[in-house]
C-alpha positions as CSV (number, residue, x, y, z in Angstrom):
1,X,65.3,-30.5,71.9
2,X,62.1,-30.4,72.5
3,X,59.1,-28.3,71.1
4,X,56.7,-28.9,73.5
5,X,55.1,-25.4,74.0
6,X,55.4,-24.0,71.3
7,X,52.1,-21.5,69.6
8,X,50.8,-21.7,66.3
9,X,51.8,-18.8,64.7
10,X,48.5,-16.4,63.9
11,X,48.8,-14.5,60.4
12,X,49.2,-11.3,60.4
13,X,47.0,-10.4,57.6
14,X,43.3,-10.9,56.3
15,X,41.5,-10.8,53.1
16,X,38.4,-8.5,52.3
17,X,36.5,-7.7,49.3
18,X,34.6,-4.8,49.1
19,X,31.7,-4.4,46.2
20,X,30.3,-1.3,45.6
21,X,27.7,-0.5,43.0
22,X,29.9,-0.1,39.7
23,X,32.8,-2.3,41.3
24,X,34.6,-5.1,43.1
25,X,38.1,-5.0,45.2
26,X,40.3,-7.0,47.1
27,X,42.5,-5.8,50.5
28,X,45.1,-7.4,52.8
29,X,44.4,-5.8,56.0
30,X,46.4,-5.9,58.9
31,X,45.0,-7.9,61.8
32,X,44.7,-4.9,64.3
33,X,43.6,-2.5,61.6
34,X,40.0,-1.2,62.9
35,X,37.1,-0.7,61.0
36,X,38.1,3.0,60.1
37,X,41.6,1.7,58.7
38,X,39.6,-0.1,56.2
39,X,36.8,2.2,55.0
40,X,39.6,5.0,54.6
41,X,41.5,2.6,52.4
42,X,38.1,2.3,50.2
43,X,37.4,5.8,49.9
44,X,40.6,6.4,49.1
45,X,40.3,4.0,46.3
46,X,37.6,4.7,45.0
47,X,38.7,8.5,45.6
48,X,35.4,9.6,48.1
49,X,35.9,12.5,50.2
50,X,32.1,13.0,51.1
51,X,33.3,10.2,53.1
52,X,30.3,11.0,56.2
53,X,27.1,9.8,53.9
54,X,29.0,6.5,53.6
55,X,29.8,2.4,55.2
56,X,30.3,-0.8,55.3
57,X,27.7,-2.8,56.0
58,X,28.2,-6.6,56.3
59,X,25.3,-9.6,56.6
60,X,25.2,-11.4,60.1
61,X,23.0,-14.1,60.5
62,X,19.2,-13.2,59.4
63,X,20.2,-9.2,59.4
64,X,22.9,-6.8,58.8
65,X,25.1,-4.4,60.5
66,X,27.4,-1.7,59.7
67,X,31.0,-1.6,60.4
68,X,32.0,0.5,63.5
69,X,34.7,2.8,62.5
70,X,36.4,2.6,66.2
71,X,36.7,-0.7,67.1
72,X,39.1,-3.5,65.6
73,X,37.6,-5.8,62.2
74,X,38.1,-8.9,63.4
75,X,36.7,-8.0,66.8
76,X,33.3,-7.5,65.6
77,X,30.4,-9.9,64.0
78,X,32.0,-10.4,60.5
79,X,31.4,-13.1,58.5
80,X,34.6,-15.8,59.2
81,X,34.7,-16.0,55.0
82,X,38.3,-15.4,53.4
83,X,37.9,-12.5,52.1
84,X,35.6,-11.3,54.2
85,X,32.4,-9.5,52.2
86,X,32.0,-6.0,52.8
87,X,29.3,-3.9,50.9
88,X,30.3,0.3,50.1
89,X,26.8,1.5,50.6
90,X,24.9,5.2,51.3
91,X,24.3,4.4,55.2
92,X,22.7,8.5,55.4
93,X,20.8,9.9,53.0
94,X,20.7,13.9,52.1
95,X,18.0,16.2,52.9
96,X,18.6,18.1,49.2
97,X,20.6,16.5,47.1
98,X,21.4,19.5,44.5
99,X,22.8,20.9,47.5
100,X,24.3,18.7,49.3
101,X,26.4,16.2,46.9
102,X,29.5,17.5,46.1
103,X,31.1,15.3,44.4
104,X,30.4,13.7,41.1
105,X,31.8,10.1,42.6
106,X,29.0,10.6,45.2
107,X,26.4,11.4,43.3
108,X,27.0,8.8,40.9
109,X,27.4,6.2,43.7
110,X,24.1,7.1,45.4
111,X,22.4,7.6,41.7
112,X,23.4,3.6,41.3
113,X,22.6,3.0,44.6
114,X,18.8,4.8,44.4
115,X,18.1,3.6,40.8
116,X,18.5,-0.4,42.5
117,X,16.6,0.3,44.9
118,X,13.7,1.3,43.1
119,X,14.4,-1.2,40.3
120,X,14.6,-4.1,43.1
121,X,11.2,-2.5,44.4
122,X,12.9,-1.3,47.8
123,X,11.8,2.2,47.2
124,X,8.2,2.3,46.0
125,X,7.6,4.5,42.9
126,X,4.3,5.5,40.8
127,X,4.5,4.3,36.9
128,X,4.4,8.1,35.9
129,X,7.8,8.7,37.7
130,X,9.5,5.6,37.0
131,X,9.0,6.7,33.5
132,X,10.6,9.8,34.0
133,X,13.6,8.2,35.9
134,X,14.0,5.6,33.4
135,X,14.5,8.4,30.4
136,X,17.2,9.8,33.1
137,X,18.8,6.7,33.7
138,X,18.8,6.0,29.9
139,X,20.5,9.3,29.2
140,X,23.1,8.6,32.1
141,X,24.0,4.7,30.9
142,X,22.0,5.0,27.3
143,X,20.1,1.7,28.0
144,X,16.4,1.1,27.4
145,X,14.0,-0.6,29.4
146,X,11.5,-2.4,28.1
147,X,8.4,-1.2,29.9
148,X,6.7,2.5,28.8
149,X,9.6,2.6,26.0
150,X,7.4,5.4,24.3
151,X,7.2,7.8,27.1
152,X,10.7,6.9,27.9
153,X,11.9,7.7,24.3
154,X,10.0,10.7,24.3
155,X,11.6,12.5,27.2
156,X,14.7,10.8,26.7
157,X,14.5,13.3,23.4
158,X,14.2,16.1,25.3
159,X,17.1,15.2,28.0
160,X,19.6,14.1,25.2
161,X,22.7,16.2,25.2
162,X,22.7,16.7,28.8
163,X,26.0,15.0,30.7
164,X,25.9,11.9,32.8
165,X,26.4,13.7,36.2
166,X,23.9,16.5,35.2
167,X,20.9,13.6,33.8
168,X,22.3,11.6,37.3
169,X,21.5,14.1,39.7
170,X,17.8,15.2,38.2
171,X,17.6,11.3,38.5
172,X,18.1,11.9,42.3
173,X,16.0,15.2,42.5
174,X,13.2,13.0,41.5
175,X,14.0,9.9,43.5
176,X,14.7,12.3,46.6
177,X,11.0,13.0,46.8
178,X,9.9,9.4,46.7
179,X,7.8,8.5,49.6
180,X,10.7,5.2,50.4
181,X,13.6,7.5,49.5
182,X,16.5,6.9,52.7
183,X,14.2,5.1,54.5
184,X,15.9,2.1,56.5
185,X,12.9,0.0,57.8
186,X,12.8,-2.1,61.1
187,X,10.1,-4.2,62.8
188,X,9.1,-3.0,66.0
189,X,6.1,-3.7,68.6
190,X,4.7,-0.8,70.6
191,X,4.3,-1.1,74.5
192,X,3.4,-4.7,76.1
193,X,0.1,-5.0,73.4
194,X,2.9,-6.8,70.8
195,X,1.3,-4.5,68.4
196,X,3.6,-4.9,65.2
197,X,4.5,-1.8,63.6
198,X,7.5,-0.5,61.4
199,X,10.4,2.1,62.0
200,X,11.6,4.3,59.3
201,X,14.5,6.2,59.9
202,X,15.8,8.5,57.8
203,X,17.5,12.3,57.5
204,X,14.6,13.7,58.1
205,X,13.4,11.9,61.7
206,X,11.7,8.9,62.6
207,X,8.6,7.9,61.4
208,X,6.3,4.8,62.7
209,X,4.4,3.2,60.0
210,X,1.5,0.3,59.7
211,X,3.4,-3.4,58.9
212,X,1.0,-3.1,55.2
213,X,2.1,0.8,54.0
214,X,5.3,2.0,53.9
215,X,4.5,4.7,52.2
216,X,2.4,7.6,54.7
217,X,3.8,7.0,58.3
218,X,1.2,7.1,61.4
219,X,3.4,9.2,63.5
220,X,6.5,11.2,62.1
221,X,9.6,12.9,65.2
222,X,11.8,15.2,63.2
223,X,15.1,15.1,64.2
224,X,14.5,19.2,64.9
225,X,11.5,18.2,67.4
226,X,13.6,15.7,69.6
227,X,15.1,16.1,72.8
228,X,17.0,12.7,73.0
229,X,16.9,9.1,72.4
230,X,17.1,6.8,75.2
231,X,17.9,3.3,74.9
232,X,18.0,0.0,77.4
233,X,18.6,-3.5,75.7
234,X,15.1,-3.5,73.8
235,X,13.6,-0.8,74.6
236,X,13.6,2.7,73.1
237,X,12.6,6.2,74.2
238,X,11.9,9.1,72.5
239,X,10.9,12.5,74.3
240,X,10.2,15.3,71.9
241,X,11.5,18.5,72.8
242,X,7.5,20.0,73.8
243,X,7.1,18.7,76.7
244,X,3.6,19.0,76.5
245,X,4.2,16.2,74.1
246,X,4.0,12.1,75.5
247,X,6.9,10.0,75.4
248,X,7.0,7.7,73.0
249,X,8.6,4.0,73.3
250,X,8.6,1.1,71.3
251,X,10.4,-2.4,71.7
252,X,12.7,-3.9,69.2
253,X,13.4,-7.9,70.1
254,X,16.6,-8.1,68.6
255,X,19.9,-6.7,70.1
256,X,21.8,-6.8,66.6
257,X,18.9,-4.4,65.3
258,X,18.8,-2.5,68.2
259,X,22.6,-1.0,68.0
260,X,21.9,-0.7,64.0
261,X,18.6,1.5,65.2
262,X,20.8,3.6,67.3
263,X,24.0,4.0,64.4
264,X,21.6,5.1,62.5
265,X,19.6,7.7,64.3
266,X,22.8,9.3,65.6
267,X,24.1,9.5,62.5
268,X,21.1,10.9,60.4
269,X,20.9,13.7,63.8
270,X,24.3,14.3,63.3
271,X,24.1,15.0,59.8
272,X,21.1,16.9,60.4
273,X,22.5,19.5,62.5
274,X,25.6,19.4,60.7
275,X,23.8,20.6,57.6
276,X,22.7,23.8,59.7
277,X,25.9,24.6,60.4
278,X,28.2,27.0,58.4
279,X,30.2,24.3,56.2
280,X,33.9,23.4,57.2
281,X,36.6,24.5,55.1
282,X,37.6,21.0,53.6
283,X,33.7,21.4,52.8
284,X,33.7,24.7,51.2
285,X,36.7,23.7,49.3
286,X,35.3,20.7,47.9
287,X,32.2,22.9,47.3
288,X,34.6,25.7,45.5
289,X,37.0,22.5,43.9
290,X,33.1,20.9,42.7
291,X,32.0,24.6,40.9
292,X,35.4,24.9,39.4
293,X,35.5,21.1,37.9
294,X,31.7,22.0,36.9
295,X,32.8,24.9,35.4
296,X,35.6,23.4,33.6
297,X,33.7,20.3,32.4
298,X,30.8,22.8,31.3
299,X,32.7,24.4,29.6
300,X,35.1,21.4,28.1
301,X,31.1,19.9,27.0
302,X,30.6,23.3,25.0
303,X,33.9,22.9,23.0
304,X,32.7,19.3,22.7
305,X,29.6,20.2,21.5
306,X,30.7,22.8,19.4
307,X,33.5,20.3,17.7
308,X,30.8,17.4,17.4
309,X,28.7,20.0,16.3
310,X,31.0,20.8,13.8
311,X,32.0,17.2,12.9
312,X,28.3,16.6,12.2
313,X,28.0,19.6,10.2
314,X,31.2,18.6,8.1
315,X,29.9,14.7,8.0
316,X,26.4,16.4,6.8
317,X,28.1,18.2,4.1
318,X,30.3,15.1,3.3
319,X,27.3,13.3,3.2
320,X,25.2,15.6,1.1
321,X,28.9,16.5,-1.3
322,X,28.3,12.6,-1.5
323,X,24.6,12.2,-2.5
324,X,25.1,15.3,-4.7
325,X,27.6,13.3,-6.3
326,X,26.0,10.5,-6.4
327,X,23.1,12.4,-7.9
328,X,25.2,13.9,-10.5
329,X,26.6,10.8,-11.8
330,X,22.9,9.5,-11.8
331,X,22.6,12.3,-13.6
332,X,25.0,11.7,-16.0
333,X,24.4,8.5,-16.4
334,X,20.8,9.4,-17.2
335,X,21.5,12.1,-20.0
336,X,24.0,9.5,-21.4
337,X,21.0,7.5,-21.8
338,X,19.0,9.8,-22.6
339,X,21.5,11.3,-25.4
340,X,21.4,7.6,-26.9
341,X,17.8,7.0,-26.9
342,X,18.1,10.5,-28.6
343,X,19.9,9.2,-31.4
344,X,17.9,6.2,-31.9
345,X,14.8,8.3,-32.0
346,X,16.3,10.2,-34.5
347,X,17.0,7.2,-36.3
348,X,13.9,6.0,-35.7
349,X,12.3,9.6,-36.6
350,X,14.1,9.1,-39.7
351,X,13.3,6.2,-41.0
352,X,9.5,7.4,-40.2
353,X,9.6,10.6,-41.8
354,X,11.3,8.6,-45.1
355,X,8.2,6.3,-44.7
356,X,5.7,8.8,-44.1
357,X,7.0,10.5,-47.4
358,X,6.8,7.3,-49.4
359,X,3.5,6.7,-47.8
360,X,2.4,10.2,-48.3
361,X,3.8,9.7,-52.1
362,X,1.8,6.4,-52.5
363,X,-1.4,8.4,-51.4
364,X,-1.0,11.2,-53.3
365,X,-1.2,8.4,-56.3
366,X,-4.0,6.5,-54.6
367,X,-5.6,9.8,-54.4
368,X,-4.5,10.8,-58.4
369,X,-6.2,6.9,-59.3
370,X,-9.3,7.6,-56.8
371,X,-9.4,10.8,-58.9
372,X,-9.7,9.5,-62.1
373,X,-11.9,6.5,-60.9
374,X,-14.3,9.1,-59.5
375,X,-14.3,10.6,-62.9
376,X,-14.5,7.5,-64.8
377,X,-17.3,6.5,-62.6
378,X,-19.3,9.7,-63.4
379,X,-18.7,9.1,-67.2
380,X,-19.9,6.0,-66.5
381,X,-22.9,6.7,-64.4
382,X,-23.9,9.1,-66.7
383,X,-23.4,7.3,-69.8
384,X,-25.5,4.2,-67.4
385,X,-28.3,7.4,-67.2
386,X,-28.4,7.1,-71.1
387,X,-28.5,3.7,-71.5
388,X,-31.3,3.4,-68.8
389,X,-33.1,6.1,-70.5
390,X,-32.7,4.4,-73.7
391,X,-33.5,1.2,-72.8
392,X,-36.6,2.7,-70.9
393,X,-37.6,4.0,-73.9
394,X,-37.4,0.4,-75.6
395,X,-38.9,-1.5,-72.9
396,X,-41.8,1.7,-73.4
397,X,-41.5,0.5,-77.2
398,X,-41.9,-2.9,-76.5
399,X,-44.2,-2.8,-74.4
400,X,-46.3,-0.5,-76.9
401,X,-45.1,-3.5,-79.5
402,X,-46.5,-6.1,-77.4
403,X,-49.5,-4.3,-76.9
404,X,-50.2,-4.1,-80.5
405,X,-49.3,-7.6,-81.0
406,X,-51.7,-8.8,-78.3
407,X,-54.9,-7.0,-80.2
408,X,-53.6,-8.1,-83.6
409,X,-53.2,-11.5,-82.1
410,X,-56.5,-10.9,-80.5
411,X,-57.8,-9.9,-83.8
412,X,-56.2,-12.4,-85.8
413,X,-58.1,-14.9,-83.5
414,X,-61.5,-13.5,-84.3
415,X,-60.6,-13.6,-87.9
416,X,-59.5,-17.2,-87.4
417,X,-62.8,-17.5,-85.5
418,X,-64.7,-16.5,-88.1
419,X,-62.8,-18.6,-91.0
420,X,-63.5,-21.8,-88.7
421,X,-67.4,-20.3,-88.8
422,X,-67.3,-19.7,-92.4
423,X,-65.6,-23.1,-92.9
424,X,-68.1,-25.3,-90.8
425,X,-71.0,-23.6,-92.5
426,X,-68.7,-24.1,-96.4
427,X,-68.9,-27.6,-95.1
428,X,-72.7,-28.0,-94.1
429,X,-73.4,-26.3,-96.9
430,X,-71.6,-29.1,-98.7
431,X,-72.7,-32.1,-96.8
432,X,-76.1,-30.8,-97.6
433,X,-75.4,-30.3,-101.6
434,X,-74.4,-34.1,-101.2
435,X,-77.4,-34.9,-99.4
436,X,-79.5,-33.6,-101.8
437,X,-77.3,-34.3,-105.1
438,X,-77.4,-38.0,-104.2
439,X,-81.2,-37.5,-103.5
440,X,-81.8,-36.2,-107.1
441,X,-79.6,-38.9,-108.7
442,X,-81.7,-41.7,-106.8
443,X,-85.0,-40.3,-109.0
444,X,-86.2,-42.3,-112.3
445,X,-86.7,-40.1,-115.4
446,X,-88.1,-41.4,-119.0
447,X,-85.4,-41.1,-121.7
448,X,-85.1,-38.6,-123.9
449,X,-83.2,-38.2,-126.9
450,X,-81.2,-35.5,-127.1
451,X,-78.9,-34.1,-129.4
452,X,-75.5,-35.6,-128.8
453,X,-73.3,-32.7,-126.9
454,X,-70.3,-33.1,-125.0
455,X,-70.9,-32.0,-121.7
456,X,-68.8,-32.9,-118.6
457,X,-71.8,-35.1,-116.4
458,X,-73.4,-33.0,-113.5
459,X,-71.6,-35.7,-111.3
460,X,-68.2,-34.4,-112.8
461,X,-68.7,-30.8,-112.3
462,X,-70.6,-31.2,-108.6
463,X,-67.5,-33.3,-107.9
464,X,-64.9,-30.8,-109.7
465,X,-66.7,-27.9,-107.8
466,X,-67.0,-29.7,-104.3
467,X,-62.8,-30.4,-105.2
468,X,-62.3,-27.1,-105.3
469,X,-63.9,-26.4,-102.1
470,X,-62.7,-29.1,-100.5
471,X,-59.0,-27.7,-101.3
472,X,-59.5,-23.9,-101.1
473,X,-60.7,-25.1,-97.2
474,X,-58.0,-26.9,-96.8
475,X,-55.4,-24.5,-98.0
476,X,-57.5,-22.0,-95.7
477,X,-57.3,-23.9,-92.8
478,X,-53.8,-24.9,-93.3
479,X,-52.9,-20.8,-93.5
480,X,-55.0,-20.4,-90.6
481,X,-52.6,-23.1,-88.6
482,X,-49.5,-21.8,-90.0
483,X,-50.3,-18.0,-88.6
484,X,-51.7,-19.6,-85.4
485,X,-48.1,-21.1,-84.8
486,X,-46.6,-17.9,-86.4
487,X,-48.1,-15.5,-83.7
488,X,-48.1,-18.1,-80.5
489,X,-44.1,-18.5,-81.6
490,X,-43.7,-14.7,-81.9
491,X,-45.6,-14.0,-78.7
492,X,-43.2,-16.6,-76.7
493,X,-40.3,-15.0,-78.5
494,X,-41.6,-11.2,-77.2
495,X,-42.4,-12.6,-73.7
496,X,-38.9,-14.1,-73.7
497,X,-37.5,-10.3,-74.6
498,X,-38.9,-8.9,-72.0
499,X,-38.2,-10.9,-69.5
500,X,-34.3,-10.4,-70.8
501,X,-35.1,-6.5,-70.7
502,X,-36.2,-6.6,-67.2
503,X,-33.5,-8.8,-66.0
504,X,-31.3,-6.1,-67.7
505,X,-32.6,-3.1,-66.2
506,X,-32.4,-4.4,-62.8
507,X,-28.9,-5.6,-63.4
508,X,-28.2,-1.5,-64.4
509,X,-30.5,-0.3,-61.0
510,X,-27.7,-2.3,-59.3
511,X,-25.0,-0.9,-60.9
512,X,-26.1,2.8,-60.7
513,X,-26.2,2.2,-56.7
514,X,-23.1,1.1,-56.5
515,X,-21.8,3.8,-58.7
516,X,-23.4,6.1,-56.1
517,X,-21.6,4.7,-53.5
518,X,-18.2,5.1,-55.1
519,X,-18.8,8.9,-55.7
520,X,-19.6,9.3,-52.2
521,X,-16.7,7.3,-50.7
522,X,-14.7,9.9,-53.2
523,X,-16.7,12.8,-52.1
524,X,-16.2,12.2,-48.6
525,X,-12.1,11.4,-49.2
526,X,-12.4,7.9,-48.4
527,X,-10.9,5.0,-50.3
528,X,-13.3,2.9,-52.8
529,X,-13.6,-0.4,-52.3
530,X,-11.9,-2.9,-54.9
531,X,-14.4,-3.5,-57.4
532,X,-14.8,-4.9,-61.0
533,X,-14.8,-1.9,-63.1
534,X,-18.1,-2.0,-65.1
535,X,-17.8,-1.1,-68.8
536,X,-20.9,0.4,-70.4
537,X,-22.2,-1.5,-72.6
538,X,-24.9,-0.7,-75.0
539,X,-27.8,-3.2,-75.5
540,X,-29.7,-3.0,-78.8
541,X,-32.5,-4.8,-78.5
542,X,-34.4,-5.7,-81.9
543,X,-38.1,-7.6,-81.6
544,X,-38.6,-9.1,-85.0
545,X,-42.2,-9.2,-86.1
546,X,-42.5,-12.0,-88.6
């Protein structure tokens, strides 16, 4: 049997996946699904039913495209990948979004969408308002960005507590009136001059803008101030509805970009005069479905709020019943301390006051001795007064004595004086009796007879007489000696007295000063110093005259 003839046999399904911003999924289409089959099955998924603001836009080559709803998948310029990459995208953007986005899945979706956009620098936007979108997108995903964190914090204080879909669509309010926002871009030339410019289309019209700014178009065609769009391979035509108006035309090189160019400005026009219609009823019961699930979700946040409200209230008081505890037991603790160190102190306090009463008890004796010291030292210093006076008046008395010594000595000299005077003449007086007795006894006389009478010889009795003189001036000169000595040994004797009785009065100055000084420290209640108690002593001093 032969099988010449016989056909491969095609599948009859194909792999997609389809990313959108939050999400990836995988299909098995049919082969002759179209491109409507599958973007149904996506919005269905995803459960979308502002289905119109929406595609599937794949990559071809150096551009991209959008899938066409009514012809067949596989008949058009998809990638040949398995699965074939689709992207869910915003292909129209709204005029007002507040009014215009029904659906909390579609504002979410173009929220991602926008916020990309403007993070991947698609969509131009000044620092001031990327700081206010950035405190919107942290309330809607509570995730901070690194750059103007202050400002972001700040406002993100004053948004906090609002819901994701309510912080999500002020985030699109703002972005809506970015300069970039909707704008799909496209690289045209104007005429035959190959003058580059760009194309913006968006829901608003068609703007042309220099190749360096796309931010302020040259020349702006609202959709409300067209007639029609022509267009011929690369060529394009658009004739405003004053005719007083030019025509204006401008060239696009590419055929790919061409049909994009002309999806999208029939869709954006459609939209556009679809918003100024009077909404369908599947519109104005998504619109009435929308207010109720606001309603209900508004009102589902309040109970929310309210509950967390009360949770935090009852995990404040549970926290505060905790520190209050925890302060009480501190508390406790404390006084239990505080009660012991109580007790020590009045141990302590104790044993002070039983040693301030011993001490106070050893005073009052120190005080009873300092007393009778102060009174002993009066006695004394006045019985020290008598002595000095007493000894005054001997020193005055001895001094008188010595005095009186001094002229008797002085008077004993001038007798002595005068005996040595009386002696030296006694003994010139005698030499010269000598002189002349041996002078007469030298003379010759004749001899004569006398009568025989016993008479002691002249010789004899001059000699007996000059004996006695010789001894009486001895003996006087001896006794002149011996008082000499006498007196010079009772004048060393009195000098030596009062020398003693000086010494001794000074001794008794001291001791009256320090007396002094011991009634004042006992006067002025302080303690006298530890001292030798001085006994009075009376001092008798005798100065013998001999």
């Amino acid at each position: 049997m032969s099988i010449l003839g016989l056909k491969k046999k095609q599948p009859k399904t194909f792999k997609v996946k389809v990313i959108t911003m939050d999400a990836e999924m995988e299909f098995s289409c049919e082969v002759k699904w179209k491109g409507k089959d599958l973007f149904d099955l996506v919005c269905r998924t995803v459960g979308l039913r502002e289905t119109w603001f929406f595609g599937l836009r794949y990559t071809v080559k150096d551009t991209y495209a959008w899938l066409k709803q009514e012809k067949h998948v596989l008949d058009q310029e998809v990638p040949k990948d398995s699965p074939i990459t689709f992207h869910f995208l915003a292909k129209f953007f709204p005029e007002k979004v507040e009014e215009e986005l029904v659906q909390e899945i579609t504002q979410h979706l173009f929220f991602l969408q926008v916020k990309k956009q403007i993070l991947d620098e698609e969509i131009f936007c000044s620092p001031e308002a990327s700081v206010l979108l950035a405190s919107y997108a942290v309330q809607a995903k509570m995730n901070f960005l690194d750059m103007w964190e202050e400002k972001i914090t700040a406002w993100y204080a004053e948004h906090r507590g609002i819901a994701r879909d309510e912080a999500e669509m002020e985030y699109l309010k703002i972005a809506q009136d970015l300069e970039m926002y909707g704008v799909s871009y496209f690289a045209i030339t104007q005429n035959k001059r190959d003058t580059d410019l760009l194309l913006g289309v968006d829901a608003q019209g068609l703007h042309i803008y220099s190749p360096n700014s796309k931010l302020n178009p040259n020349k702006s065609f609202p959709w409300s101030g067209i007639r029609n769009i022509s267009y011929s391979e690369k060529e394009f035509t658009i004739k405003p509805l004053d005719k007083k108006k030019d025509v204006f035309k401008f060239y696009s090189s590419q055929l790919r970009v061409n049909k994009l160019i002309l999806q999208l400005c029939i869709g954006n026009h459609d939209l556009f005069m679809r918003r100024r219609k009077v909404d369908s009823i599947e519109v104005q019961q998504m619109k009435a479905q929308a207010k109720e699930e606001k309603a209900r979700k508004k009102m589902d946040r309040q109970i929310l709020a309210r509950e967390k409200q009360m949770r935090e209230e009852a995990e404040r008081a549970k926290e505060e019943m905790e520190r209050r505890l925890f302060q009480l037991q501190d508390e406790a603790r404390l006084a239990n301390e505080a009660l012991l160190r109580s007790e020590e102190t009045a141990d302590l306090l104790a044993e002070k006051a039983q040693i301030a009463e011993e001490e106070a008890k050893l005073l009052a004796h120190k005080a009873a001795e300092a007393e009778q010291d102060r009174q002993r030292l009066e006695v004394t210093a006045m019985k020290t007064k008598e002595e000095k006076r007493l000894m005054e008046q001997k020193m005055r008395e001895a001094e008188q004595l010595a005095v009186k010594l001094v002229e008797q000595s002085e008077r004993r000299l001038k007798e002595a004086d005068h005996l040595k005077q009386d002696l030296t003449e006694a003994k010139d007086a005698e030499r010269r009796a000598k002189q002349k007795l041996l002078e007469i006894t030298k003379t010759t006389y004749p001899p004569i007879k006398i009568q025989p009478i016993k008479i002691q010889p002249f010789q004899q009795l001059t000699s007996s007489r000059l004996d006695f003189k010789d001894s009486d001036m001895k003996r006087l000169s001896m006794e002149i000696e011996r008082e000499r000595l006498e007196y010079m040994e009772k004048s060393k004797h009195l000098q030596d007295q009062l020398k003693e009785l000086k010494t001794e009065i000074e001794s008794l100055k001291l001791e009256e000063q320090q007396q002094q000084a011991g009634l004042y420290a006992i006067h002025t209640g302080t303690s006298p110093r530890d001292s030798t108690s001085h006994n009075a002593m009376h001092k008798t001093f005798v100065i013998s005259i001999f």
